[in-house]
C-alpha positions as CSV (number, residue, x, y, z in Angstrom):
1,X,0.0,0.0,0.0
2,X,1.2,3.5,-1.0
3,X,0.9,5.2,2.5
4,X,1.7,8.6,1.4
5,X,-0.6,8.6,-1.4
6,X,-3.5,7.4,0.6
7,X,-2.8,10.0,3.2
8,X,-2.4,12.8,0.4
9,X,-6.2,11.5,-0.9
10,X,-7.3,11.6,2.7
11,X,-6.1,15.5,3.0
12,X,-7.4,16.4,-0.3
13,X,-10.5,15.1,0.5
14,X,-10.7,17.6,3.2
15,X,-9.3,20.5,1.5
16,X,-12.6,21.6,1.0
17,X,-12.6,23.1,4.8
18,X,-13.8,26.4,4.9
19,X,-12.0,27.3,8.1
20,X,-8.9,26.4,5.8
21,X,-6.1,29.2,6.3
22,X,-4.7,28.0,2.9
23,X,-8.4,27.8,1.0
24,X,-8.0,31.1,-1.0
25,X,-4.5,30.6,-1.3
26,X,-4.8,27.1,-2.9
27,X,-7.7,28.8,-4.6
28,X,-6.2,30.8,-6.6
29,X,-3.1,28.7,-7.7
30,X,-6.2,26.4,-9.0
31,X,-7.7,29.4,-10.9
32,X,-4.1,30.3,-12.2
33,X,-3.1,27.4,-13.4
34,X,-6.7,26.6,-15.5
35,X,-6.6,29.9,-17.2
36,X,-2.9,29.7,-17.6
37,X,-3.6,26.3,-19.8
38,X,-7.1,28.3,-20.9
39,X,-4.3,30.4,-22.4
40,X,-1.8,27.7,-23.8
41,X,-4.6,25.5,-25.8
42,X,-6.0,28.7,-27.3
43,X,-2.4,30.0,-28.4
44,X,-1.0,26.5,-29.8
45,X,-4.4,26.1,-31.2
46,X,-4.6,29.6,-33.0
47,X,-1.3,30.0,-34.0
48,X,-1.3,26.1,-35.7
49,X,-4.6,27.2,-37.2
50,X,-3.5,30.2,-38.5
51,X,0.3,28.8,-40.0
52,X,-1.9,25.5,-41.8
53,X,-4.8,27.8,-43.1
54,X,-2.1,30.0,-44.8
55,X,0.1,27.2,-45.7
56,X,-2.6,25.7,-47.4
57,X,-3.7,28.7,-49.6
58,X,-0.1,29.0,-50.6
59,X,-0.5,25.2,-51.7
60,X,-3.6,25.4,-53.4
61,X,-1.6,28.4,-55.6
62,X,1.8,26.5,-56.7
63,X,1.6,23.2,-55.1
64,X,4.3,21.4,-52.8
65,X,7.0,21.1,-55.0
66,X,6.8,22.7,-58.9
67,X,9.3,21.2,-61.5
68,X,10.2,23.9,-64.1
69,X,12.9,24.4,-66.6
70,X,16.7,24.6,-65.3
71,X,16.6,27.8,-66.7
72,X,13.2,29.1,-65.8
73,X,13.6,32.5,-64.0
74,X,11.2,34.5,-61.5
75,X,9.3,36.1,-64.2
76,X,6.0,34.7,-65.8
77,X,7.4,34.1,-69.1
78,X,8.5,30.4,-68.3
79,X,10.9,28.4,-70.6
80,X,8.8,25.4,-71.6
81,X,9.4,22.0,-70.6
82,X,8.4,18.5,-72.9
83,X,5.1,16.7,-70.9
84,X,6.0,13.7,-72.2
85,X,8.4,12.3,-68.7
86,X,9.2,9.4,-67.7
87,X,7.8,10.6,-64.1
88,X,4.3,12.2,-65.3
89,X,1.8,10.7,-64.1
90,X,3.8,8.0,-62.8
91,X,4.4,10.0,-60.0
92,X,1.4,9.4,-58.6
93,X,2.0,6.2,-57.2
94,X,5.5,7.0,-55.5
95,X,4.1,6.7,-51.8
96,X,3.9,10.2,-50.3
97,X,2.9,11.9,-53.4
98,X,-0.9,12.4,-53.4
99,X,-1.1,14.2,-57.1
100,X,1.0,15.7,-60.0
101,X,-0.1,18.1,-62.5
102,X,0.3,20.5,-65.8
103,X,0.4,24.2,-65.9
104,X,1.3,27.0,-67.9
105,X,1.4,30.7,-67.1
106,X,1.2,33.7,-69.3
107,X,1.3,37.7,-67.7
108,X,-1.3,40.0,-69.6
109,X,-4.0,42.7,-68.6
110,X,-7.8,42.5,-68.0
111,X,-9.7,45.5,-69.6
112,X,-13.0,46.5,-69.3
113,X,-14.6,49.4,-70.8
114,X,-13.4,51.8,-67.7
115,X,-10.7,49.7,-65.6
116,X,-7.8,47.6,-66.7
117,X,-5.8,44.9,-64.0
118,X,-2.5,43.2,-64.6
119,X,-2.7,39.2,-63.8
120,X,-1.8,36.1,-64.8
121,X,-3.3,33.6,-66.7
122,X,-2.7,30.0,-65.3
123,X,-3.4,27.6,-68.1
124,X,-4.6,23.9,-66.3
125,X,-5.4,20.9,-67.8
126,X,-8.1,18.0,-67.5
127,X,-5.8,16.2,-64.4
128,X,-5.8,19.2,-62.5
129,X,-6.8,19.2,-59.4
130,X,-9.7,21.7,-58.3
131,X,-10.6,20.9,-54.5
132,X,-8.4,23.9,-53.0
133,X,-10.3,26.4,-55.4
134,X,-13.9,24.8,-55.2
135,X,-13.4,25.3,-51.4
136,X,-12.6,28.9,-51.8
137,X,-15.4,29.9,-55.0
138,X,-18.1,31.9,-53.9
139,X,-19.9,32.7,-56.5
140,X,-20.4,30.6,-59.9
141,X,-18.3,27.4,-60.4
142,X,-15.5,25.8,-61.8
143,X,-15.2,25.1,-65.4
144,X,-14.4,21.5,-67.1
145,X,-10.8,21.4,-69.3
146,X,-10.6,18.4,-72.0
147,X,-8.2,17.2,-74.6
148,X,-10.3,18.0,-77.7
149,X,-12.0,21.7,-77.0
150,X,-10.2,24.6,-75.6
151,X,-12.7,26.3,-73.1
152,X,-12.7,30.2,-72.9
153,X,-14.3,30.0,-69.7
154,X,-11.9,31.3,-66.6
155,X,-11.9,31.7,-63.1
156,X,-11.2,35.1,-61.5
157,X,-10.9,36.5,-58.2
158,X,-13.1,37.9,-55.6
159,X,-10.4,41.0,-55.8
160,X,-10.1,41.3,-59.2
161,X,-14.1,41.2,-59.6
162,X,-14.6,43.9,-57.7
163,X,-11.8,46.3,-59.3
164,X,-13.2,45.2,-63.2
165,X,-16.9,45.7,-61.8
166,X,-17.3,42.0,-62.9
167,X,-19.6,39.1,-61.9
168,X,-20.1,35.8,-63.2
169,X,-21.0,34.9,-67.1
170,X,-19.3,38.5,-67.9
171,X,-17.2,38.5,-70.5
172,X,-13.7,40.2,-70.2
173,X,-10.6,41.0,-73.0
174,X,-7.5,39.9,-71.8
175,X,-4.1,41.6,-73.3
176,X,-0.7,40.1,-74.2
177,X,2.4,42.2,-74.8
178,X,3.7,40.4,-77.8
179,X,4.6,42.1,-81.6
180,X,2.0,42.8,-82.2
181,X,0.6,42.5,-78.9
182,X,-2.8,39.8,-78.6
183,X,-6.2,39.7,-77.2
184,X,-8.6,36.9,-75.9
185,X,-11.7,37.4,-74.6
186,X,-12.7,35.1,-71.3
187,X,-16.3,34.4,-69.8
188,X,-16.5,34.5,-65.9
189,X,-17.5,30.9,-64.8
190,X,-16.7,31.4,-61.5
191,X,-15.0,33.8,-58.7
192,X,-13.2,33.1,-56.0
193,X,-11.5,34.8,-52.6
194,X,-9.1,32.3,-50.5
195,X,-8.5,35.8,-48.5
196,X,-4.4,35.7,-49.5
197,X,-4.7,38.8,-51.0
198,X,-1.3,39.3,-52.5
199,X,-1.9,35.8,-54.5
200,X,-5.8,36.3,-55.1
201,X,-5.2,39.8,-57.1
202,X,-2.2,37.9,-59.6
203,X,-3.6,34.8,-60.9
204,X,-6.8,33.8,-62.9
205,X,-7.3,30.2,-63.9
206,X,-8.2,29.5,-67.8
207,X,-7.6,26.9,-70.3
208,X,-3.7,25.3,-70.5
209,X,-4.5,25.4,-74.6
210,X,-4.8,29.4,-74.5
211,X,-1.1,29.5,-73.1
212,X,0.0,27.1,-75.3
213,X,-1.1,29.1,-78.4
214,X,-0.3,32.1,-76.7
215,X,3.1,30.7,-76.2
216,X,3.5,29.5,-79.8
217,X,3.8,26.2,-77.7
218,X,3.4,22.6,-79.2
219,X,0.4,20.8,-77.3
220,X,3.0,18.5,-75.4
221,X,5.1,21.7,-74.3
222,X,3.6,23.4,-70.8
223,X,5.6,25.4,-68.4
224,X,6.0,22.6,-65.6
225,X,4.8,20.0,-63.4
226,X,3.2,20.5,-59.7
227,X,3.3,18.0,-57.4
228,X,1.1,17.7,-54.3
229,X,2.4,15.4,-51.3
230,X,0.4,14.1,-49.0
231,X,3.1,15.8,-45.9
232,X,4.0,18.9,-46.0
233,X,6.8,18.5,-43.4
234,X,8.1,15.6,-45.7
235,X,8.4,18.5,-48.0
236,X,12.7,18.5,-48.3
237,X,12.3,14.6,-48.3
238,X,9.8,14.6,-51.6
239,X,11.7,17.2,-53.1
240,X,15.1,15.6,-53.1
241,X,13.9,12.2,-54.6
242,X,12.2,13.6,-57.0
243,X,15.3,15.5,-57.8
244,X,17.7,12.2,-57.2
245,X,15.5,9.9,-59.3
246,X,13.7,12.0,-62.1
247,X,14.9,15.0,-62.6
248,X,19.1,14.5,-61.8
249,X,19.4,14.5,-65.9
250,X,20.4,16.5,-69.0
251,X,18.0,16.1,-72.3
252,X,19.0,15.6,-75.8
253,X,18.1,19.0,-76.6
254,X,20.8,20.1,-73.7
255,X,17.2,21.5,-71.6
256,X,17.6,20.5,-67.6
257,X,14.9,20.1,-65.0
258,X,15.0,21.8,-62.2
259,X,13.1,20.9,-58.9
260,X,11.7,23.7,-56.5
261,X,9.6,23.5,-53.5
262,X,6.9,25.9,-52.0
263,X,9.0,26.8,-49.3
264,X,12.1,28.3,-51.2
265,X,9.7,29.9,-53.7
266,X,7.7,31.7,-50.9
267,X,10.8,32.1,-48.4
268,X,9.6,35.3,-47.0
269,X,6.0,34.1,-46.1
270,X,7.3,30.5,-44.8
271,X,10.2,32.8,-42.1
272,X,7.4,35.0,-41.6
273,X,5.1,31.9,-40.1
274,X,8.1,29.9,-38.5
275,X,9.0,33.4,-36.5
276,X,5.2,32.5,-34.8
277,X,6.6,29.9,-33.3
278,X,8.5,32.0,-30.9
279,X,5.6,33.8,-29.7
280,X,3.7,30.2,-28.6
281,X,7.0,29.3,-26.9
282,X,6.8,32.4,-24.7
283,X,3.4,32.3,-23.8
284,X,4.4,28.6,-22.6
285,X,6.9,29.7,-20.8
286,X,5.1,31.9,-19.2
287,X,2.1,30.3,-18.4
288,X,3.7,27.5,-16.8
289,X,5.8,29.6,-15.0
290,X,2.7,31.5,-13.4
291,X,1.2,28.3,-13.0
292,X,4.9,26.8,-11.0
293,X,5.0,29.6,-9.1
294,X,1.1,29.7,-7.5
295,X,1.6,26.2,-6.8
296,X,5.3,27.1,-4.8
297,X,3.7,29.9,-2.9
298,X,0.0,27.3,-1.8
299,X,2.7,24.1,-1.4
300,X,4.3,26.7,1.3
301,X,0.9,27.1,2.9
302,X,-0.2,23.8,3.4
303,X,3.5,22.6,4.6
304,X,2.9,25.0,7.1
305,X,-0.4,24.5,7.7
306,X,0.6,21.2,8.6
307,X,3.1,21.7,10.4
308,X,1.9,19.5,13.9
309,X,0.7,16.3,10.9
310,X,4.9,17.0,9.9
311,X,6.2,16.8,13.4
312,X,3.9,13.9,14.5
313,X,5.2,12.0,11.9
314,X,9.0,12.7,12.0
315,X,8.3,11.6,15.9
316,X,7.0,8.3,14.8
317,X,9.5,7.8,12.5
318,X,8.9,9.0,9.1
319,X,11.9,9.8,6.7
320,X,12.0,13.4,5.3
321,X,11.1,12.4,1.6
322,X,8.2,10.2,2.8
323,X,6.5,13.5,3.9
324,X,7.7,15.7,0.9
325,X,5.6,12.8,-1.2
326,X,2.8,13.6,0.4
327,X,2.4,17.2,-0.2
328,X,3.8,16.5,-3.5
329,X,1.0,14.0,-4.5
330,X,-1.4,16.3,-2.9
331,X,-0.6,19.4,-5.1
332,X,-0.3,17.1,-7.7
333,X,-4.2,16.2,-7.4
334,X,-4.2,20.3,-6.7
335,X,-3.1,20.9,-9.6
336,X,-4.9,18.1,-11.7
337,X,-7.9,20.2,-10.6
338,X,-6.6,23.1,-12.2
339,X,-5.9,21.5,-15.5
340,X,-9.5,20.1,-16.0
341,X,-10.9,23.1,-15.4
342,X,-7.9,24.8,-18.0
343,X,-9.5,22.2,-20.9
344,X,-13.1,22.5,-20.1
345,X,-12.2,26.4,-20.6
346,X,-9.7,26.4,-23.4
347,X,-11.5,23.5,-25.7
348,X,-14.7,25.2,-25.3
349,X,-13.6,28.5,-26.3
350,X,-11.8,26.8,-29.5
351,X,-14.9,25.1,-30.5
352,X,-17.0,28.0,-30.0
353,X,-14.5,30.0,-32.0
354,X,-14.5,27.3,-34.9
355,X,-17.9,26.3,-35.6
356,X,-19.4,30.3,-35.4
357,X,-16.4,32.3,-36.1
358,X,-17.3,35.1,-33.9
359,X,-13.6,36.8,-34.0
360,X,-13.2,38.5,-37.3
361,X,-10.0,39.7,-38.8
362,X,-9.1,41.8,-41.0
363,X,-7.9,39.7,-44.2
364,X,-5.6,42.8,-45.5
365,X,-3.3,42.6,-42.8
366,X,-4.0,38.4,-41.7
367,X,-4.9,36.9,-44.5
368,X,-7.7,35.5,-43.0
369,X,-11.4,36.5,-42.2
370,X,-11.9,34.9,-38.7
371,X,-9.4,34.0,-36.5
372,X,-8.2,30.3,-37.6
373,X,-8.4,27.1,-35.1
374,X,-6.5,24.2,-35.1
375,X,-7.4,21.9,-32.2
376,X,-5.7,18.3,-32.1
377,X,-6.3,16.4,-29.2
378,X,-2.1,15.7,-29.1
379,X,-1.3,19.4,-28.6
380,X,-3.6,19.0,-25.6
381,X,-2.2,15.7,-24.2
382,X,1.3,17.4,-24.2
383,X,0.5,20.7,-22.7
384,X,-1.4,18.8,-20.0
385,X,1.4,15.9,-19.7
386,X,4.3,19.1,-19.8
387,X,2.6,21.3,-17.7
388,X,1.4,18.5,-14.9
389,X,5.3,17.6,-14.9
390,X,7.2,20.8,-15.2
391,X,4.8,22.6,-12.4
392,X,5.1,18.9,-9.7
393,X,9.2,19.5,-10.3
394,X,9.0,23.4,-9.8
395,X,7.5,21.9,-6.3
396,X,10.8,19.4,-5.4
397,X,13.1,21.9,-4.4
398,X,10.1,23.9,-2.1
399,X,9.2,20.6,-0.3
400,X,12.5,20.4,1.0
401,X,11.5,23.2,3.6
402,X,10.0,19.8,5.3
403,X,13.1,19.1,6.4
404,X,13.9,22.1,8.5
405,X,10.5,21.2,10.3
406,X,11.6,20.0,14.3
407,X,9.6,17.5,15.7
408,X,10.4,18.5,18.8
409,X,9.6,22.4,18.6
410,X,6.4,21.5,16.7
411,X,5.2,18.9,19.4
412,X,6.6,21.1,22.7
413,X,4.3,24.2,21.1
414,X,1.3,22.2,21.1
């Protein structure tokens, strides 16, 4: 039988003693430590949310990993590439890779009748892959892309819409600097707004055919591949066996491959989203060290609240540590207390947050229209598990003032 434990039930049991010196005390640790973990699920929860929601809209632009010509630059007038690889589709059944795709982009300038917009055209083809967009359309729909007709139907943005004073089934002339310079004109099937401003105001979705003939382009040339992987943090994995095994090779026509991923395409969005990270780990900090602290200063209360139970024992024999686990198995169920009611706070207010979106943001400066949740029942297990174990050995070296306790002094006094 565990004697300390069953003696550190017993005591909690009757913690609940009014006439308690320590109640308020141990009070408010309890209240510090379930907002302080209130405060750790919402921040691990929103800042996760908000780095996956963004991640993804970047995805749903360019992909995971893009494979261009070697000698592609930065611009939108891409060097084309032949489709006709030894990897396309076969890439589709390398594990990890969930889909790989055609595209082919071509800079120009939408003009209406009072406004003009530069964009670009993305040309996609019949295996491209629309979930990301149909998520994001919100008003008209997606338009179909086959082998045998070219389609002159595109999608547009939300942003773009309302600059051109355009809505769906408009038509719309889109420019091409070329000598001479040449015109097609688009219907509106659908809009869209993923809320990533800076990428919704560029790019417009239309056949793969128009930049083809734009392009003079042969129907097997297109400006790349993009391949979606099923792990984004297997990312730098994906990327260098596709580079090892596919693309490590020079062509008769002395054209390389080159492989690029999302991440070194985007570098200044994907630092700006790792620097979050920091922010978490100082709330963490902290929070638990708030949390450590009440706990110190109501484990000091009850020590000397008991301090007649301390010298009793020590007469009868009891080793210093023995008691220490008492008081230590007592906050510990102290504390326990304080993290259920830190869940039952913190979960709710996520859920509350992610099924009615009652936070709004302002998607200039966030990119986002409410403010994102990402609740995963192992982000709670570990700041439970970290907390309940960092905040019990904050209380080690405080326990130790048992043993400055005299049996002697406390038993004479009484």
């Amino acid at each position: 039988m565990n004697t300390e434990l069953y003696i550190a039930k017993r005591l909690y049991s009757k913690g609940s003693d009014k006439k308690k010196i320590s109640r308020p005390i141990i009070s408010i640790a309890i209240i510090g430590i379930a907002l302080g973990l209130a405060v750790m699920i919402l921040s691990v929860a929103i800042v996760t949310g908000f780095k996956s929601q963004i991640r993804d809209k970047i995805i749903g632009f360019g992909s995971h990993i893009q494979i261009v010509n070697y000698d592609a630059n930065t611009s939108f007038e891409t060097t084309p590439v032949n489709k006709q690889q030894k990897f396309y589709p076969a890439l589709d059944t390398v594990e990890g890779v969930k889909h790989i795709q055609v595209f082919a982009i071509k800079a120009g300038i939408l003009k209406t009748r009072e406004n003009i917009q530069g964009a670009v055209l993305k040309g996609v083809g019949p295996d491209f892959d629309w979930s990301f967009f149909k998520k994001n359309i919100v008003r008209g729909q997606a338009f179909q892309v086959n082998d045998s007709t070219t389609t002159d139907q595109i999608l547009i943005s939300q942003h773009i819409a309302n600059l051109l004073k355009l809505d769906t089934s408009d038509y719309v002339g889109m420019y091409f600097v070329e000598d001479p310079p040449r015109m097609r004109r688009f219907k509106i099937a659908g809009i869209y707004n993923t809320g990533l401003e800076e990428l919704d105001k560029q790019f417009i979705l239309g056949d793969i055919k128009h930049v083809q003939s734009l392009n003079n382009w042969e129907s097997n040339q297109v400006s790349g591949f993009e391949v979606l992987i099923r792990e984004f943090d297997q990312i730098p994995r994906m990327a260098d066996l596709i580079r090892n095994n596919y693309t490590y090779r020079v062509f008769s026509d002395g054209s390389k491959l080159r492989v690029i991923s999302i991440t070194e395409k985007y570098p200044q969005i994907f630092d700006w989203l790792n620097i979050t990270d920091i922010n978490v780990w100082v709330i963490l900090i902290l929070m638990v060290a708030v949390a450590g602290f009440n706990m110190i200063s109501g484990l000091l209360i009850l020590i000397l609240e008991r301090t007649n139970m301390i010298g009793l024992f020590k007469a009868m024999g009891s080793r210093n540590w023995n008691i220490r686990k008492i008081f230590l198995y007592l906050s510990s169920f102290l504390i326990g207390r304080g993290l259920l009611w830190g869940n039952v706070i913190g979960i709710a207010l996520c859920l509350v947050q992610q099924h009615f979106g009652l936070v709004h943001l302002d998607p200039t400066n966030y990119m986002l229209h409410t403010v994102p949740i990402n609740l995963k029942i192992s982000h709670i297990l570990l700041l439970n598990v970290g907390s309940l174990l960092i905040t019990v050995l904050m209380l080690v070296v405080p326990s130790y003032v048992v043993a400055r306790i005299s049996p002697v002094k406390t038993i004479r006094f009484n």
